[in-house]
N, C-alpha and C positions, 0 to 999 in steps of 0.2 A: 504494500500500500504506500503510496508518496504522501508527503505530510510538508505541509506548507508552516511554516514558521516565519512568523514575523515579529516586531520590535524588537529584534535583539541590538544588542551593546555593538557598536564597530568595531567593538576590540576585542569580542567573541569569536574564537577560530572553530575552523571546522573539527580539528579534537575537544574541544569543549562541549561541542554541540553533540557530537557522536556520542558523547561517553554519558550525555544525560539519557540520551533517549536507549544508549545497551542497557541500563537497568534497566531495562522492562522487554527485552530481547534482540534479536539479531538484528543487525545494521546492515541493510546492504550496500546503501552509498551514502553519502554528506558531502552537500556542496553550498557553500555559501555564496552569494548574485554579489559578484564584484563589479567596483566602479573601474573602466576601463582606464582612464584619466589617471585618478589617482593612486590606484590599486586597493586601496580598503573597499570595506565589509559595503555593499547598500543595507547592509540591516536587515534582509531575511534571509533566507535558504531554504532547502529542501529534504528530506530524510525519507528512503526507502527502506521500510522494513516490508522484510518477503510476508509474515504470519498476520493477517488480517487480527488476532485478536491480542498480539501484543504490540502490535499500532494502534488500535483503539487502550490498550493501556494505559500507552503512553499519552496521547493523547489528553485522555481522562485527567491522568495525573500530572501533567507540563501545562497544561493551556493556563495562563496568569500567573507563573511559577515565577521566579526573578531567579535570572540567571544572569552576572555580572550588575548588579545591580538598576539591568529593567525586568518589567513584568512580562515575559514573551507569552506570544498570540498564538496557538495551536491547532489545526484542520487539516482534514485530508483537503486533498486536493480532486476536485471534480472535475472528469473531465466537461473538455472545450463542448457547447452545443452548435450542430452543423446548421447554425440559422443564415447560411450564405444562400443568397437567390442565384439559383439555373438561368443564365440568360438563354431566352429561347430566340429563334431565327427571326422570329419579328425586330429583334433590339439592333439588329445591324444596318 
């Protein structure tokens, strides 16, 4: 399951991140959305745990949790809805 994390601290690295969310099970990836620019943190990430109910765990137990002193935002991540219009041969 992918898990959206957001307000975290800029100075949160991705072993930080990781290592909150393996108590509660298997990590399969950690990436935190870097600014191109300046190379720090933009303040969320991502976390793939393979076990649907120790990503809901975790979940549970992180969402408003303070880790480096902010309170991080916890959700799976939903996939995208396909609401793109089909141009059909009249639009040309």
């Amino acid at each position: 399951m992918k898990i959206l994390v957001r307000n975290l601290a800029r100075t949160t690295g991705e072993a930080a991140l990781e290592a909150a969310f393996a108590e509660f099970g298997s990590v399969q990836a950690c990436n935190l959305v870097m600014d191109t620019d300046t190379g720090t943190s933009k303040g969320f990430g991502f976390v793939d745990m393979p076990k649907a109910s120790e990503a809901k765990a975790a979940i549970q137990a992180l969402n408003y949790k303070k880790i480096d002193g902010n309170k991080i935002r916890v959700k799976k991540v939903e996939p995208k809805s396909n609401n793109t219009a089909i141009p059909s041969d009249d639009d040309n």
